[in-house]
TIMI-2910 file (N, C-alpha, C, CB; in pm, 1 decimal, decimal comma, always signed):
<rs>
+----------+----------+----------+----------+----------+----------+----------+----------+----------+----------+----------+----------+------+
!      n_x !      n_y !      n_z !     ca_x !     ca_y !     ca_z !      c_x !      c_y !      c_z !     cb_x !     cb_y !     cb_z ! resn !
+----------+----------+----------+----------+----------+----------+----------+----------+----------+----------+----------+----------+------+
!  +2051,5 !  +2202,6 !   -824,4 !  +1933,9 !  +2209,1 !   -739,6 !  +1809,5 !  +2202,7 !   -827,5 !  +1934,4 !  +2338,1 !   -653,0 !  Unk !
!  +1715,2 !  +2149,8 !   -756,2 !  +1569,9 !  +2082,6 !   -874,3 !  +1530,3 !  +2201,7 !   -820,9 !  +1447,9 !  +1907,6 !   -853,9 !  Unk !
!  +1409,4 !  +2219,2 !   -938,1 !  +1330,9 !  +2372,3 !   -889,7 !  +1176,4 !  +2326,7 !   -880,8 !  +1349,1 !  +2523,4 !  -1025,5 !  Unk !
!  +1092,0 !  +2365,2 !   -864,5 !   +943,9 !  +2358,9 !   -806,1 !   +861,2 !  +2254,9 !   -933,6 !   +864,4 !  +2549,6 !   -790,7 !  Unk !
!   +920,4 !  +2396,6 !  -1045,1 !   +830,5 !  +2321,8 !  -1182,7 !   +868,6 !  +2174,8 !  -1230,3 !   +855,8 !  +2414,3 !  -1328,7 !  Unk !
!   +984,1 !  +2085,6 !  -1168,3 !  +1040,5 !  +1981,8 !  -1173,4 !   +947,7 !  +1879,1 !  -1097,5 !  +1171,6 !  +2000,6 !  -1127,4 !  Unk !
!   +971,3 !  +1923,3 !   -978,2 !   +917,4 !  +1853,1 !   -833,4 !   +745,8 !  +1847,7 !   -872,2 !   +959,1 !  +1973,1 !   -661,6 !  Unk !
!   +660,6 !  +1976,8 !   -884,9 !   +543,1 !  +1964,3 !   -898,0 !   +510,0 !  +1850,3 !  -1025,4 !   +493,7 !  +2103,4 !   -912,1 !  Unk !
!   +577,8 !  +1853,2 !  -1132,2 !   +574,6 !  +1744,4 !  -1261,5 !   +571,8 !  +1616,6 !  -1185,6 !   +718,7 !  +1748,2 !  -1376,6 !  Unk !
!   +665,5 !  +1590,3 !  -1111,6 !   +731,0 !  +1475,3 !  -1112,3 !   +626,8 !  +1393,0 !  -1005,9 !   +896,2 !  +1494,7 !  -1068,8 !  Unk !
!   +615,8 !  +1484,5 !   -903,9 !   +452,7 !  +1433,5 !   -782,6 !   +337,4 !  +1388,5 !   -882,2 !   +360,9 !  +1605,0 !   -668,5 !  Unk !
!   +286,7 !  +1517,3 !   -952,9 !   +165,4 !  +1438,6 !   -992,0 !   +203,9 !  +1356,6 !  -1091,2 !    +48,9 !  +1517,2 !  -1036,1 !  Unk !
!   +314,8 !  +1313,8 !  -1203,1 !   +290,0 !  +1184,0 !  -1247,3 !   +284,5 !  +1073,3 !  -1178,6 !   +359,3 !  +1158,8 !  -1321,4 !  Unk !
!   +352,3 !  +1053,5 !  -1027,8 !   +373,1 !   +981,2 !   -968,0 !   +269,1 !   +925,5 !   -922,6 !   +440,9 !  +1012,0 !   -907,9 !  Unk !
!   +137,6 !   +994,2 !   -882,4 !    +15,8 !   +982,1 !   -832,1 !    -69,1 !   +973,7 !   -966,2 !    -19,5 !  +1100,0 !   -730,9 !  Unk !
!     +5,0 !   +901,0 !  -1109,4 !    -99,1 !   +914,6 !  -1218,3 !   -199,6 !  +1020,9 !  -1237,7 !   -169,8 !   +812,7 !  -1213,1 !  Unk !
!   -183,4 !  +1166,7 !  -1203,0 !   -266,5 !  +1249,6 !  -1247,0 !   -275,9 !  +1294,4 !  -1318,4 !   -285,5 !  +1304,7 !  -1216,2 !  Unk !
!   -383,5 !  +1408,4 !  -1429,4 !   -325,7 !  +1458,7 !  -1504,7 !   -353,6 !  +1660,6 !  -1416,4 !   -392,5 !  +1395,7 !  -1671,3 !  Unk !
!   -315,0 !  +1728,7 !  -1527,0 !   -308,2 !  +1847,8 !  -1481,8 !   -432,3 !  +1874,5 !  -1444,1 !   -256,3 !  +1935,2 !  -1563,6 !  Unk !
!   -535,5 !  +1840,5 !  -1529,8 !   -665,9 !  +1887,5 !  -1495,7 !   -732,2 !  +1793,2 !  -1334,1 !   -767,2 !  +1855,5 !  -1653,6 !  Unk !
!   -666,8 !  +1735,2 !  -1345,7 !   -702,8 !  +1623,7 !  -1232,2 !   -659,5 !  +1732,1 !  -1094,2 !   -585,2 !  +1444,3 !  -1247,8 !  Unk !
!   -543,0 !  +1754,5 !  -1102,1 !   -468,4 !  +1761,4 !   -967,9 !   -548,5 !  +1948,7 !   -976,5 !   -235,8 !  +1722,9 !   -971,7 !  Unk !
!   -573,5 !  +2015,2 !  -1093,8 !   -643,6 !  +2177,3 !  -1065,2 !   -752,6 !  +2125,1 !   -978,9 !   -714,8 !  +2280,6 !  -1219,9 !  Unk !
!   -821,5 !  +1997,8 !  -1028,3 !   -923,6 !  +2021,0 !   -922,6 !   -941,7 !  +1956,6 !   -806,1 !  -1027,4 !  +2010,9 !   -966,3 !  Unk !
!   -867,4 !  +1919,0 !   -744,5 !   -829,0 !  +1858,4 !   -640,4 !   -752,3 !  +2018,6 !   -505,1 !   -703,8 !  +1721,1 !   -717,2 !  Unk !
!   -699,0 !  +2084,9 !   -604,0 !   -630,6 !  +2213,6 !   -566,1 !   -706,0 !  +2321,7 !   -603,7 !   -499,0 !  +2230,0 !   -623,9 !  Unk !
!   -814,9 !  +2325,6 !   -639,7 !   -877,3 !  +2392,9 !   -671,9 !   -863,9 !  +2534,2 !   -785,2 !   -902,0 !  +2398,4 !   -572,3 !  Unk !
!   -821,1 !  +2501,2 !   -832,5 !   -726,9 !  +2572,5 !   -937,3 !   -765,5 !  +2537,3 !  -1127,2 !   -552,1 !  +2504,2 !   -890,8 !  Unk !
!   -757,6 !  +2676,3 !  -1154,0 !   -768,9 !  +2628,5 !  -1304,5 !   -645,4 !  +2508,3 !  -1330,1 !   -743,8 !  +2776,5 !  -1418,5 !  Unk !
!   -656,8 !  +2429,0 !  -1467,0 !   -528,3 !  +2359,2 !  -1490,4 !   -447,8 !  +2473,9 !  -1574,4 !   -548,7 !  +2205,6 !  -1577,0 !  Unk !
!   -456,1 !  +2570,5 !  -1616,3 !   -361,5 !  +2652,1 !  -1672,4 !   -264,7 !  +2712,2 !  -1554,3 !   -435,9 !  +2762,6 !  -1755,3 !  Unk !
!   -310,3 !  +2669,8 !  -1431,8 !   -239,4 !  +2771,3 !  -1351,9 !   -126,2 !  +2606,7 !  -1266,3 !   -387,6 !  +2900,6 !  -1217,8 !  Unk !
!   -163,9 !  +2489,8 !  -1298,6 !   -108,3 !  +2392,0 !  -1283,6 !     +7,9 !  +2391,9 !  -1369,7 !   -188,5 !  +2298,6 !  -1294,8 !  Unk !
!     -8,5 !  +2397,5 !  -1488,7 !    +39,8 !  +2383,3 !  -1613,9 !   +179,6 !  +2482,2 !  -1615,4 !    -80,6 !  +2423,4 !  -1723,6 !  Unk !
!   +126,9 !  +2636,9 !  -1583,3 !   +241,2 !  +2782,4 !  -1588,7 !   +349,8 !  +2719,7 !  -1441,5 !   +124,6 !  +3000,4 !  -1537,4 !  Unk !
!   +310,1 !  +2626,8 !  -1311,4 !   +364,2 !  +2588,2 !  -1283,2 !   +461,6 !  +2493,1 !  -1301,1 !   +322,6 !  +2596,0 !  -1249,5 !  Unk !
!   +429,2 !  +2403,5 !  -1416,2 !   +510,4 !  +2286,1 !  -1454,9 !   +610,7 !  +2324,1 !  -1528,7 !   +443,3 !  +2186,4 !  -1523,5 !  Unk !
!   +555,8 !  +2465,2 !  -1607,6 !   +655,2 !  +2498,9 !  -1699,1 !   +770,2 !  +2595,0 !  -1695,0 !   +597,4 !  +2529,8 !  -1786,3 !  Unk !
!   +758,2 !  +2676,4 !  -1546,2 !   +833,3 !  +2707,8 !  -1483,3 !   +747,0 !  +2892,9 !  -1531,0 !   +999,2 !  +2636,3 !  -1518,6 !  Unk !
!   +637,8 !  +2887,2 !  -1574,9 !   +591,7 !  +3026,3 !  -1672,8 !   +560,1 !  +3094,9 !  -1471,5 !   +380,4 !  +2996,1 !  -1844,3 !  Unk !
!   +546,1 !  +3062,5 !  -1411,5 !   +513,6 !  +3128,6 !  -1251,3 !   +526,2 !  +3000,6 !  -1143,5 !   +327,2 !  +3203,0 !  -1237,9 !  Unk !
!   +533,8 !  +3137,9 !  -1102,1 !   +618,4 !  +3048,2 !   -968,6 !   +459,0 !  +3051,4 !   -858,1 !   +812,9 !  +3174,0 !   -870,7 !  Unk !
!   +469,5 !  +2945,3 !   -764,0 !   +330,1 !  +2902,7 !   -671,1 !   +352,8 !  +3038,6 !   -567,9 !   +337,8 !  +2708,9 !   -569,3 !  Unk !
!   +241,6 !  +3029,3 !   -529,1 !   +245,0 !  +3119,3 !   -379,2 !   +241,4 !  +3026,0 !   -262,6 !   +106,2 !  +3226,3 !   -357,2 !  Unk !
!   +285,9 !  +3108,9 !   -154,3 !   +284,1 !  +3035,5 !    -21,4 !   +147,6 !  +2945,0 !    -19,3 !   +287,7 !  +3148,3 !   +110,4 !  Unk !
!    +58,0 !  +3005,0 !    -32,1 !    -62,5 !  +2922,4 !    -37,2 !    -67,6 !  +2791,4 !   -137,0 !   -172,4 !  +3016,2 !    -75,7 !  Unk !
!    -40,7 !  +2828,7 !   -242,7 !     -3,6 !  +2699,2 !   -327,1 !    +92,5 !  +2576,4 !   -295,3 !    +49,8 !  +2746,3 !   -438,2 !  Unk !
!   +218,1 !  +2657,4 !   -235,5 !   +315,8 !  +2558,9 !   -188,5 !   +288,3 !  +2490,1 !    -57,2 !   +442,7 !  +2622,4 !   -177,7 !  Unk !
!   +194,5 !  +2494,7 !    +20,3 !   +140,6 !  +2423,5 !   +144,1 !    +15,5 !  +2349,5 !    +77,0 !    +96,5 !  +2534,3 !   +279,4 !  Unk !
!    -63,1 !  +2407,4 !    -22,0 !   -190,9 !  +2271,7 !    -58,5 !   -110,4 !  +2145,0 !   -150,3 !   -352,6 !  +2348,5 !   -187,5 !  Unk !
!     -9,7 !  +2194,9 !   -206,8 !    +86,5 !  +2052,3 !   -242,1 !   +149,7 !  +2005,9 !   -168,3 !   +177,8 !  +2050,8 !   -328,7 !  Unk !
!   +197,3 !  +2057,7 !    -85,4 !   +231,3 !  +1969,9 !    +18,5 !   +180,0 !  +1876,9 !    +95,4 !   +261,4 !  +2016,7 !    +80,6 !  Unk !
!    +20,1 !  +1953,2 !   +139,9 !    -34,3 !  +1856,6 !   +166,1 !    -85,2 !  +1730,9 !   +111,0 !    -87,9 !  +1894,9 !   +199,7 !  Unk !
!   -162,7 !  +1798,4 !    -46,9 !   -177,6 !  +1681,7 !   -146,2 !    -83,1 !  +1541,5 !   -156,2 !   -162,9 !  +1746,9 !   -273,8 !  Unk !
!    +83,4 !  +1599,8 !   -199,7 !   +166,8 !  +1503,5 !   -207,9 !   +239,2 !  +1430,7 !    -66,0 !   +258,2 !  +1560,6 !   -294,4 !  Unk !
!   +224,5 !  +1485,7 !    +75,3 !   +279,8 !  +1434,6 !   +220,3 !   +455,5 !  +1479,8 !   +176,8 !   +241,4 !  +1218,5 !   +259,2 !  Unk !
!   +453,8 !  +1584,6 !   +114,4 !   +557,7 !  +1625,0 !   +170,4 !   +587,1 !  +1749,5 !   +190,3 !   +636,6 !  +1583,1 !   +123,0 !  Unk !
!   +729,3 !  +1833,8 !   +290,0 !   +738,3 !  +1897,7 !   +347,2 !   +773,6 !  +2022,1 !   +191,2 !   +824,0 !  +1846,8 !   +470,5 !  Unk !
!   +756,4 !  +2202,0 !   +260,6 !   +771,9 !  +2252,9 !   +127,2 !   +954,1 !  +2288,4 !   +107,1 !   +660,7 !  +2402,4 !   +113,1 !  Unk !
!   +996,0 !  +2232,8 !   +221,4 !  +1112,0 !  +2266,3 !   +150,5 !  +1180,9 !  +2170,7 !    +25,3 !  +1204,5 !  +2280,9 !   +255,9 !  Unk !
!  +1126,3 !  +2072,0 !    +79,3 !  +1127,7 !  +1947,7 !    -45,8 !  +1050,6 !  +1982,2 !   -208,8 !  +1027,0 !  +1800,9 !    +26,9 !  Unk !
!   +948,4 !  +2093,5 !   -162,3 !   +891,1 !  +2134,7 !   -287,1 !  +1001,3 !  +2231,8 !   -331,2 !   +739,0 !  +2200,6 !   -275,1 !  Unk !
!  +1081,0 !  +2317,0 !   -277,2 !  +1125,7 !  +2405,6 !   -317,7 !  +1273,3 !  +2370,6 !   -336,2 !  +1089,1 !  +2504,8 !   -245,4 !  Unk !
!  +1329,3 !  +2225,7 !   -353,4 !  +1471,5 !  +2182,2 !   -354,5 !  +1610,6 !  +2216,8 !   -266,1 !  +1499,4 !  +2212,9 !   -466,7 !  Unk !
!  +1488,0 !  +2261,3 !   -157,4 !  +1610,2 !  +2283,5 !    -69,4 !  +1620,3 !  +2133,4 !     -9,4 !  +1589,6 !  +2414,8 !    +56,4 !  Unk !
!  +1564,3 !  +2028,9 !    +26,9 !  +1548,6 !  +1908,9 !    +86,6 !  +1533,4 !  +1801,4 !     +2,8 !  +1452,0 !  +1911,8 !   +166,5 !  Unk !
!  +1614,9 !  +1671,5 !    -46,8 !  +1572,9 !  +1616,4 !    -90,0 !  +1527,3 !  +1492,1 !    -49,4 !  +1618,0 !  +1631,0 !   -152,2 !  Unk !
!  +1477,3 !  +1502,7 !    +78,6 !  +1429,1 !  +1327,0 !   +143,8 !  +1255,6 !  +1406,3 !   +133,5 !  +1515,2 !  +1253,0 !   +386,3 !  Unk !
!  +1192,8 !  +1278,4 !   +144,4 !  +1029,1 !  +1300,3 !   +114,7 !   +960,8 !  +1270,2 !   +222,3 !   +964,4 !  +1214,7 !     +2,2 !  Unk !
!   +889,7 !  +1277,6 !   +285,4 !   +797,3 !  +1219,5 !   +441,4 !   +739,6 !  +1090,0 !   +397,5 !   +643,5 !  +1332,7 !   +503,5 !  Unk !
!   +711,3 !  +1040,2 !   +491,3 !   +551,4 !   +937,0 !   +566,7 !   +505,1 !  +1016,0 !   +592,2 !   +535,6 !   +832,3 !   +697,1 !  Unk !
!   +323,2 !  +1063,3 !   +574,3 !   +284,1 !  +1099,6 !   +718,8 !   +209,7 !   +957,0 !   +780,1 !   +169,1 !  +1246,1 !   +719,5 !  Unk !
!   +245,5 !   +982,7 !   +880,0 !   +226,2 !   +894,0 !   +983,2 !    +96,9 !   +902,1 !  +1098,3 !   +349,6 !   +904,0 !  +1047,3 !  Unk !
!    +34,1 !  +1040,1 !  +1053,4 !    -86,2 !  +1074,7 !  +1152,0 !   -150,7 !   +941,8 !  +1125,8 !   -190,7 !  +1221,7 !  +1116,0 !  Unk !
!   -195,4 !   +951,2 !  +1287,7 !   -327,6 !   +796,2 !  +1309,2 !   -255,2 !   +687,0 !  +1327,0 !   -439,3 !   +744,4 !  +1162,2 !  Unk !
!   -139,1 !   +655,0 !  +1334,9 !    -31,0 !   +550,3 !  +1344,5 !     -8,4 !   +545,9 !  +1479,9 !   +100,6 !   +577,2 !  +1265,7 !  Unk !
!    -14,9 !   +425,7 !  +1490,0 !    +92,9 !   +368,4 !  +1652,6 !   +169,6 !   +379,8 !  +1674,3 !   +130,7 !   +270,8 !  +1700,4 !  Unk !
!   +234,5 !   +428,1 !  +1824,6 !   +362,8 !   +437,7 !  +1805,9 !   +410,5 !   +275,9 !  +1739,1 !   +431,3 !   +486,0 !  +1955,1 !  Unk !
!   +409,7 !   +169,6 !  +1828,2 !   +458,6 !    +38,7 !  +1724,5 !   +448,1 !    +67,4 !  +1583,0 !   +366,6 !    -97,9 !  +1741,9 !  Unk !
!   +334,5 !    +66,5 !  +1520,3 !   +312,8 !   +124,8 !  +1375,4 !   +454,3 !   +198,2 !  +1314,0 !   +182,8 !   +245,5 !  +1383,7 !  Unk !
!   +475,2 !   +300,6 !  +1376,2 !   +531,2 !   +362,1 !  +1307,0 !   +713,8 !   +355,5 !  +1342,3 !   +454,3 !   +485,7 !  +1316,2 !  Unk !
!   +700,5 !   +263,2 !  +1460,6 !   +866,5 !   +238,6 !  +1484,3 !   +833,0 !    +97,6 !  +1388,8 !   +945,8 !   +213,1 !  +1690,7 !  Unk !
!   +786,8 !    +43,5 !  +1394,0 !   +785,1 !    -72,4 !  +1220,6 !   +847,8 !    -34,4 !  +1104,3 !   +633,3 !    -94,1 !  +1143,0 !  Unk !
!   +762,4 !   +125,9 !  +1046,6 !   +793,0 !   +172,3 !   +941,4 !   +920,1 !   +175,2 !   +941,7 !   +739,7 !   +275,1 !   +915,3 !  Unk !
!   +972,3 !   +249,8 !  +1095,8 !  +1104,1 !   +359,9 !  +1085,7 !  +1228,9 !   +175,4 !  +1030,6 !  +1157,6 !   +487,1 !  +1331,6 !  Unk !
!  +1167,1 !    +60,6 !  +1119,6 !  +1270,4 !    -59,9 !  +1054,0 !  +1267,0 !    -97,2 !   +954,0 !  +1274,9 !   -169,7 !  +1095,7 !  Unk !
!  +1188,6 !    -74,8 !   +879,6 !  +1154,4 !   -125,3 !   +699,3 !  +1190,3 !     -0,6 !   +670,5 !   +976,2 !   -178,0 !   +626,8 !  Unk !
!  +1232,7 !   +113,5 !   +670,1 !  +1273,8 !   +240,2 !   +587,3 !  +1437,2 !   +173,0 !   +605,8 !  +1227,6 !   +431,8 !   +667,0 !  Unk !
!  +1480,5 !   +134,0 !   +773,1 !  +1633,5 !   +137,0 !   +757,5 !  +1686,1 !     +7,6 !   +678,0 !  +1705,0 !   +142,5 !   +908,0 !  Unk !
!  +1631,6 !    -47,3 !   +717,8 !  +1622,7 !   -214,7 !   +614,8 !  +1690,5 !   -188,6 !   +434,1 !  +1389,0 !   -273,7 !   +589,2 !  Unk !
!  +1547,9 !   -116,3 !   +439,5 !  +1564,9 !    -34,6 !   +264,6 !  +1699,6 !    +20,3 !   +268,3 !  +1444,0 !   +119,8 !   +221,9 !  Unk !
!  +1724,1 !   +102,9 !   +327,6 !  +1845,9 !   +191,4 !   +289,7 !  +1978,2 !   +123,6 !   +343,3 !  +1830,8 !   +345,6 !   +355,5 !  Unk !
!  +1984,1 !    +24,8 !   +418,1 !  +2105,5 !   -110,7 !   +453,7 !  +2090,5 !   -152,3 !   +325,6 !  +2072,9 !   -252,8 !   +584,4 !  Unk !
!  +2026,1 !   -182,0 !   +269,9 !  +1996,6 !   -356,3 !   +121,5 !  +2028,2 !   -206,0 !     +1,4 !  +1710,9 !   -488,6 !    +95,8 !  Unk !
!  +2004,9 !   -142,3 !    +16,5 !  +2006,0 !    -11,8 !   -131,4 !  +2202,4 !    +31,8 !    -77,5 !  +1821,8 !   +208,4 !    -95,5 !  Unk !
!  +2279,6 !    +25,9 !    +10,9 !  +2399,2 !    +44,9 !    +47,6 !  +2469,3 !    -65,9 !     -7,5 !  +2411,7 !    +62,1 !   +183,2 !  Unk !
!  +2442,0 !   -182,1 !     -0,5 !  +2531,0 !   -329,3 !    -51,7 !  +2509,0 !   -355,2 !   -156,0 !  +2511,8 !   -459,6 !     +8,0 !  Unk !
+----------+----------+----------+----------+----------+----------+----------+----------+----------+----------+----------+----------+------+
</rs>
């Protein structure tokens, strides 16, 4: 099972940030980004919902209990977003063969 300080690493490289980037975006020193990455403390509830929101995904996914990631989809059509849902299954038919 992945643990937080994994998941939080792995989001913001993904989004090219650096630590100091994403403290202030979260409002947060980057040392307190950082004790997260390194597993030195663990986030609070409050922490684990402003990354969530930051990155669009759910916190159980932050916390390795889940490992699928969201869309959010707010502001989307329904068409819009039954599109997505056929290009997600598409992906995962062509990633099966």
């Amino acid at each position: 099972m992945r643990d937080f300080s994994e998941i939080a690493k792995e989001l913001r490289l993904s989004k090219n940030l650096t630590q100091s980037q994403l403290a202030e975006r979260l409002w947060v020193k980057k040392s307190i980004i950082s004790a997260y990455e390194t597993d030195a403390r663990p986030p609070s509830l409050d922490m684990l919902i402003k990354y969530a929101k930051e990155f669009h995904v759910s916190t159980d996914y932050l916390l390795g209990i889940e490992s699928n990631k969201t869309i959010n989809v707010n502001g989307l059509t329904d068409t819009q977003i039954n599109t997505l849902n056929s290009l997600v299954n598409e992906f995962l038919k062509a990633n099966k063969e």
